[in-house]
KEGUKOL-874380 format. One record per residue (C-alpha): x, y, z. Coordinates in Angstrom, 1 decimal, decimal comma, m for minus. Layout:
<atoms>
ATOM     px     py     pz
ATOM      X      Y      Z
...
</atoms>
This chain:
<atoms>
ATOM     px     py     pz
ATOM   m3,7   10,0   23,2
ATOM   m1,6    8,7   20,1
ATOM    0,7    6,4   20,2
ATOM    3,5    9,0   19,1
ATOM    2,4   11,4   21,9
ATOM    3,0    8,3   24,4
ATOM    6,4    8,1   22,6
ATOM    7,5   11,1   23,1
ATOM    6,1   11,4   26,5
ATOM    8,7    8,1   27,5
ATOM   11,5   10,0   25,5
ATOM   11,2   13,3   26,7
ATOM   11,2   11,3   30,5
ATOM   14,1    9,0   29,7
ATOM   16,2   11,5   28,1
ATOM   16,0   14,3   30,6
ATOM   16,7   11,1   33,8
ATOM   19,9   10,9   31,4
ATOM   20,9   14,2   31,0
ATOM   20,1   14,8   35,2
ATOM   22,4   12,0   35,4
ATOM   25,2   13,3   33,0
ATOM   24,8   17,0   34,4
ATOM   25,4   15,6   37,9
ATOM   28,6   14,0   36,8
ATOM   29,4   17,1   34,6
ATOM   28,8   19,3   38,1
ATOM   31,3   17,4   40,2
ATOM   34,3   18,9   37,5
ATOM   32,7   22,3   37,2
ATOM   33,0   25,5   39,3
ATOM   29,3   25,9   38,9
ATOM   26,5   24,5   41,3
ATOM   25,9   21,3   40,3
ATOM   21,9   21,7   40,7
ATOM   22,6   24,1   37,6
ATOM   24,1   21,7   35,5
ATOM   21,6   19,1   36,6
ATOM   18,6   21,3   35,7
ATOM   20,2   22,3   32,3
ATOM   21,1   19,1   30,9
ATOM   17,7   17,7   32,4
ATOM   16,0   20,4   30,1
ATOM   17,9   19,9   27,6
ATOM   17,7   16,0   27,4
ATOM   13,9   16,3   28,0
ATOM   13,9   18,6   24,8
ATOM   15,6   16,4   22,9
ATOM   13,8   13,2   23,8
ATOM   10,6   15,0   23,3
ATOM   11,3   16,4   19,5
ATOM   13,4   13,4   18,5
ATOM   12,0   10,2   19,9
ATOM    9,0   10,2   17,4
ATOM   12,0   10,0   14,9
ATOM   13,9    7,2   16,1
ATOM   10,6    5,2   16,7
ATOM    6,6    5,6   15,3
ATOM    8,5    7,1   12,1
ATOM   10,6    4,4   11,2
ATOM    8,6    1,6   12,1
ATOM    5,3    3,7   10,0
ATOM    8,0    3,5    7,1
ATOM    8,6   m0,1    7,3
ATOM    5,0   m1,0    7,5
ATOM    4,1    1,2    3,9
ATOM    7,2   m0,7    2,5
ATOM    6,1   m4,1    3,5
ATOM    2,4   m3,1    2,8
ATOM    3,6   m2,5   m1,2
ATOM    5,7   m5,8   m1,2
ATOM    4,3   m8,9   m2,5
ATOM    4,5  m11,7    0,1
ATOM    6,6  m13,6   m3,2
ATOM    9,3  m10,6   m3,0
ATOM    8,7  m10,9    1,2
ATOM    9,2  m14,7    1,2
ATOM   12,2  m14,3   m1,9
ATOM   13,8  m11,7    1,0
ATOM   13,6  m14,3    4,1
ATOM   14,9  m17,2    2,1
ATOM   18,1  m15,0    0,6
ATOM   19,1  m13,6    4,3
ATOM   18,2  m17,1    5,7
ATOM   20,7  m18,2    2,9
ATOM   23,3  m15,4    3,8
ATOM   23,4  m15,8    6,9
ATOM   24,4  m19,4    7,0
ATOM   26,8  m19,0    4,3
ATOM   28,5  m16,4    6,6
ATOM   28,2  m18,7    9,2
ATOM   30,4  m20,9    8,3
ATOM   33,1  m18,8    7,0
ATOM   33,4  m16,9   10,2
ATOM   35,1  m19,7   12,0
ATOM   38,3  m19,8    9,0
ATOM   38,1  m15,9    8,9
ATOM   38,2  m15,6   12,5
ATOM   41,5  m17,2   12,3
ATOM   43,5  m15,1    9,3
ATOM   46,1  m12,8   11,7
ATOM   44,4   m9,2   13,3
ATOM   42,7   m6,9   12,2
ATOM   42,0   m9,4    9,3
ATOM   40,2  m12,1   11,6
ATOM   38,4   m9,8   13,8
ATOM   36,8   m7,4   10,9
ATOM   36,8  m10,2    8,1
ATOM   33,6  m12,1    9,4
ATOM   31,9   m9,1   10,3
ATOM   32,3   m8,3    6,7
ATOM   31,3  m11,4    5,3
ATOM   28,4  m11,1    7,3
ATOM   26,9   m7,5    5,9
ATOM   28,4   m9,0    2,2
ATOM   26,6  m12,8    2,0
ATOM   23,3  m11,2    3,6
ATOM   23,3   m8,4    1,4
ATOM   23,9  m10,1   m1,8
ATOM   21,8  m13,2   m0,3
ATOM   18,5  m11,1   m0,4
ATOM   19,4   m9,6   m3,6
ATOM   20,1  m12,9   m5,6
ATOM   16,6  m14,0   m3,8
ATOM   14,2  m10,7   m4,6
ATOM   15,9  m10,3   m8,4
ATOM   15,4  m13,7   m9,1
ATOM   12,4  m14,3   m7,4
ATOM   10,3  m15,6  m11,1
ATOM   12,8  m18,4  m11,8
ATOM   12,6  m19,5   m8,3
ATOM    9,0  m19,8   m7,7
ATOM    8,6  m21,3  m11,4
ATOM   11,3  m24,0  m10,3
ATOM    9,8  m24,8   m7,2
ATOM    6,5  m25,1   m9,1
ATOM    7,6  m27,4  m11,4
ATOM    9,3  m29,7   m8,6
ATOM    6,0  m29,4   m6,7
ATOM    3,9  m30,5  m10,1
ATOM    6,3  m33,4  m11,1
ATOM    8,3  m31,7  m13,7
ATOM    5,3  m30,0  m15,4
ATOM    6,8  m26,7  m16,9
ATOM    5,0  m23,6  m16,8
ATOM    3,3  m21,8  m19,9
ATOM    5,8  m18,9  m21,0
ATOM    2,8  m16,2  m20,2
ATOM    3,4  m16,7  m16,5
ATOM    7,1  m17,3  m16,2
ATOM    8,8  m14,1  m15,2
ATOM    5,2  m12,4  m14,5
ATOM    5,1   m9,0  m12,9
ATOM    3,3   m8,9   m9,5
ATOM    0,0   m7,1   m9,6
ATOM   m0,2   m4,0   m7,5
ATOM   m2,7   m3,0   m5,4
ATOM   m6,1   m1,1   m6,8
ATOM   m7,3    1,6   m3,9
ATOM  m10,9    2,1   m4,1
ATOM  m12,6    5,2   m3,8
ATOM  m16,1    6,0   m2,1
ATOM  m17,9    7,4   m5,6
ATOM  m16,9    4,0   m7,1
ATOM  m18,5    1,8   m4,9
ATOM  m21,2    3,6   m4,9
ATOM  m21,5    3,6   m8,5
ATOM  m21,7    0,2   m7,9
ATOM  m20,1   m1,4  m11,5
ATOM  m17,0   m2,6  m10,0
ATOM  m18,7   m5,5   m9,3
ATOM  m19,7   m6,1  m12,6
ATOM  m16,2   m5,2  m13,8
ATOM  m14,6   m7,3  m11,3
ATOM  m16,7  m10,6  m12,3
ATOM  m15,0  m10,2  m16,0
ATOM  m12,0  m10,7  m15,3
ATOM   m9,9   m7,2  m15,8
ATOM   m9,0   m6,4  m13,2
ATOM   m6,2   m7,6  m11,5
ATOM   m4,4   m7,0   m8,2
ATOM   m6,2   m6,9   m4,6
ATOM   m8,7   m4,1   m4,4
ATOM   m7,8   m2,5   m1,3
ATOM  m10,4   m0,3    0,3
ATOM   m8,8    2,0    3,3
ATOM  m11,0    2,3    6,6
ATOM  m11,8    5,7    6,4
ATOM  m13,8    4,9    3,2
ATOM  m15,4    2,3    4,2
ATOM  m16,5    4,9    7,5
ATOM  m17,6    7,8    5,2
ATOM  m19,9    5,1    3,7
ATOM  m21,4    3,9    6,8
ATOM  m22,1    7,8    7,2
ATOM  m23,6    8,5    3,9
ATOM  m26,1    5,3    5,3
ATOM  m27,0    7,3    8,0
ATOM  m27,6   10,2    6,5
ATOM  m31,3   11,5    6,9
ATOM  m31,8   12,5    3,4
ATOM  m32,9    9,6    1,7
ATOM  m31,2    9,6   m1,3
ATOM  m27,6    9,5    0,2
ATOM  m28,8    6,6    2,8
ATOM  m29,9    4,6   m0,5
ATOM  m26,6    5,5   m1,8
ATOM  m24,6    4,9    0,9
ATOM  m26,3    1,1    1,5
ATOM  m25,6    0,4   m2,2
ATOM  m22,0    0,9   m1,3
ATOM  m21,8   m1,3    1,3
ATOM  m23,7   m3,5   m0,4
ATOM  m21,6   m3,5   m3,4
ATOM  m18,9   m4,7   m0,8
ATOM  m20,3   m7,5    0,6
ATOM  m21,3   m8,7   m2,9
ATOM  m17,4   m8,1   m3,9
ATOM  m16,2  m10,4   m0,7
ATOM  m19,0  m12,9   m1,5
ATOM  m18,4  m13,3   m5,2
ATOM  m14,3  m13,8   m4,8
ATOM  m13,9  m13,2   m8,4
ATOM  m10,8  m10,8   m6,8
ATOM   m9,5  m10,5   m3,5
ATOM  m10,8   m7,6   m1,7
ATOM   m9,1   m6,4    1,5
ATOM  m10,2   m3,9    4,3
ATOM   m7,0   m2,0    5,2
ATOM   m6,8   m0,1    8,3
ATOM   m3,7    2,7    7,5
ATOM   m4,4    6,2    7,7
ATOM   m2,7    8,9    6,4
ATOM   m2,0   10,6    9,5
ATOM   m2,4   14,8    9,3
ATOM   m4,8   14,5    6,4
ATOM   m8,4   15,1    6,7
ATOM  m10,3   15,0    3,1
ATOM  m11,0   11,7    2,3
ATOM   m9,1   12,5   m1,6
ATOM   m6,6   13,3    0,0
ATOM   m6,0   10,8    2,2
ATOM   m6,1    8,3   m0,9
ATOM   m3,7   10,2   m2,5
ATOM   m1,1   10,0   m0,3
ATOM   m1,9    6,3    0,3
ATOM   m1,4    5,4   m3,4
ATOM    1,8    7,3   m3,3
ATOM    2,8    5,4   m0,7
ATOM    2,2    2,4   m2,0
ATOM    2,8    2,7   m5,3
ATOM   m0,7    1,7   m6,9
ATOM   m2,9    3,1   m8,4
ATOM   m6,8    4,4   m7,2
ATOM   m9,9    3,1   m8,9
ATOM  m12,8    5,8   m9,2
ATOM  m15,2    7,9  m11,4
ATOM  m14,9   11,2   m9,6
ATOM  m13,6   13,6  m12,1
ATOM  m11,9   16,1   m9,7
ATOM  m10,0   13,3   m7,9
ATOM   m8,7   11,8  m10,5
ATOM   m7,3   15,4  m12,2
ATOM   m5,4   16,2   m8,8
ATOM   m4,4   12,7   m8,2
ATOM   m2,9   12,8  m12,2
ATOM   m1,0   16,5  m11,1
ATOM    0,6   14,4   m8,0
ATOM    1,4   11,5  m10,1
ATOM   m0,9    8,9   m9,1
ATOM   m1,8    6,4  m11,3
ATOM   m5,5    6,4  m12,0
ATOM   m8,2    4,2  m13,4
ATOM  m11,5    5,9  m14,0
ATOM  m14,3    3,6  m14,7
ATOM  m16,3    6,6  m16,7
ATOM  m13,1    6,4  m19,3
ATOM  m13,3    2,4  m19,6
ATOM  m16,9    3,1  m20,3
ATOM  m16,1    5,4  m23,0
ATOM  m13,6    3,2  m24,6
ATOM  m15,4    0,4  m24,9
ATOM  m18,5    1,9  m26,3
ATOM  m19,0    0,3  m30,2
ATOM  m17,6    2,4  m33,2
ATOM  m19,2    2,7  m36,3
ATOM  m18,1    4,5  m39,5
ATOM  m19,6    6,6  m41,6
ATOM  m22,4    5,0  m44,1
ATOM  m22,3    1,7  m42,1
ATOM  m25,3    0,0  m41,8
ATOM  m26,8   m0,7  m38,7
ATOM  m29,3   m3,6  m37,8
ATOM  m31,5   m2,6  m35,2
ATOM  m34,8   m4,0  m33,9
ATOM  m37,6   m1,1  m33,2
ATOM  m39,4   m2,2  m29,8
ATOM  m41,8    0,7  m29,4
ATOM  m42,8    3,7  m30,6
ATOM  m41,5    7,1  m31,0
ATOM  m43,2   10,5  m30,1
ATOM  m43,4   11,4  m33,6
ATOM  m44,5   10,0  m37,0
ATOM  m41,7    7,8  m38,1
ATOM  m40,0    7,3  m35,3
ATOM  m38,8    4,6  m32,9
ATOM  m37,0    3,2  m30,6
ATOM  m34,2    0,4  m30,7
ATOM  m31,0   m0,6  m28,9
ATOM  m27,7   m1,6  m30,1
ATOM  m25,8   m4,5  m28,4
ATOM  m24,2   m2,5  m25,8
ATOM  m27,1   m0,8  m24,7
ATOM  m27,1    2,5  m26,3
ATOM  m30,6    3,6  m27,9
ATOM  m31,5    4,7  m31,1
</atoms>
């Protein structure tokens, strides 16, 4: 049973006591019987607490958790110390508002309140890079900070996809260096892995342990943070999919070499970064008539021929 069931289950129970309740007191000033006004509001509270309760509970508190899950704990830590801030700054101009003549001094401080957090939090969160970078520099004795990091954006997020895990040159990727962010893998990836392991055919098992493998290399190495994230995209069932509408969500983009994923994810608006592409890109360019220094290692198949590689790999 999910938890939103159980929550509607308590709603739909709560809300139909209330509206027995209300339809008992309603019966008492109506002509009608009041077990009829009883049974009606009953249904009808028990209606409403079973279609709306999901809404003003799981729902909400699902939003807040993607939102927090796409914040930085710098922004999360900049909000605290701004409402922290507010709040005591409305603190202690309640008491002299509280005493301006009514309705001044009773909706004055209440104001204040909504105004000092508000703009609190705000000050904190947009100013967030001159804050840390002061603190920094208090914390190393006065030692400023090199330009390059003062005022630097917070890296996002990188979801992982199962194809490039099993590919398996993240890792190598990773270890240089470009990347940055947290590579997030979701659950549900990391399951459909463990299944490709078990596979019988013997080729997906081999594939599927290089995954994992690839993982525990990732964790071990600690060139980049990975993190094993347990939210679902709830009503979704393929596996793209599901990525999708987790990058949406959290506003980063998904890391993969699976052509057909990254095409819808592109059409949805989802960032991508496709490892085939930096592969491509990075390959050596040479221009017409150039010459080319190449050491022959073996022989080729006809008379003339042979065999070299160029720096990156590619052979001639």
């Amino acid at each position: 049973m999910s938890i939103e069931f159980f929550f509607r289950l308590v709603g739909m129970v709560t809300l139909a006591v209330l509206g027995g309740y209300l339809g008992s007191i309603l019966g008492d000033a109506s002509d009608q019987p009041p077990i009829i006004t009883i049974i009606l509001t009953g249904l009808a509270g028990a209606l409403t607490g079973l279609i709306l309760t999901p809404y003003l509970t799981t729902r909400p508190i699902r939003s807040i958790r993607w939102v927090l899950l796409g914040v930085s704990s710098q922004t999360l830590a900049s909000g605290l110390t701004g409402l922290v801030v507010g709040l005591v700054i409305a603190a202690l101009l309640a008491f002299p508002l509280s005493l301006l003549p009514t309705p001044f001094g009773k909706i004055l401080p209440f104001v204040g309140v909504l105004l000092f957090t508000y703009f609190g939090i705000a000050i904190f969160v947009m100013r967030q890079g001159d804050i840390f970078s002061t603190i920094r520099q208090i914390t190393n004795g006065g030692l400023a900070e090199s330009p390059a990091t003062v005022g630097q954006a917070v890296p996002r997020p990188i979801l992982l996809d199962t194809s490039v895990i099993i590919d398996g040159r993240i890792a190598d990727i990773a270890r240089t260096g470009f990347l940055v962010g947290t590579l997030l893998i979701p659950r549900f990836v990391l399951n459909e892995l463990q299944y490709i392991a078990d596979s019988s055919d013997n080729l997906r098992r081999m594939r599927g342990r290089r995954g994992i493998e690839v993982i525990s290399q990732l964790q071990k190495e600690a060139t980049i943070p990975v993190r094993i994230n347990d939210m679902d995209a709830e009503g979704v069932r393929e596996v793209d999919e599901k990525l999708i509408v987790l990058a949406r969500q959290l506003r980063c983009p998904i890391l993969t070499n699976d052509y057909n994923l990254n095409r819808i994810a592109e059409l949805q608006g989802v960032s991508v970064l496709n490892v085939n592409e930096l592969a491509n890109a990075v390959k050596l360019v040479f221009l017409p008539g150039e010459t080319l220094l190449v050491n022959i290692i073996q022989e080729g198949k006809e008379v003339g021929q042979g065999v070299g590689y160029l720096d990156d790999g590619t052979m001639v």
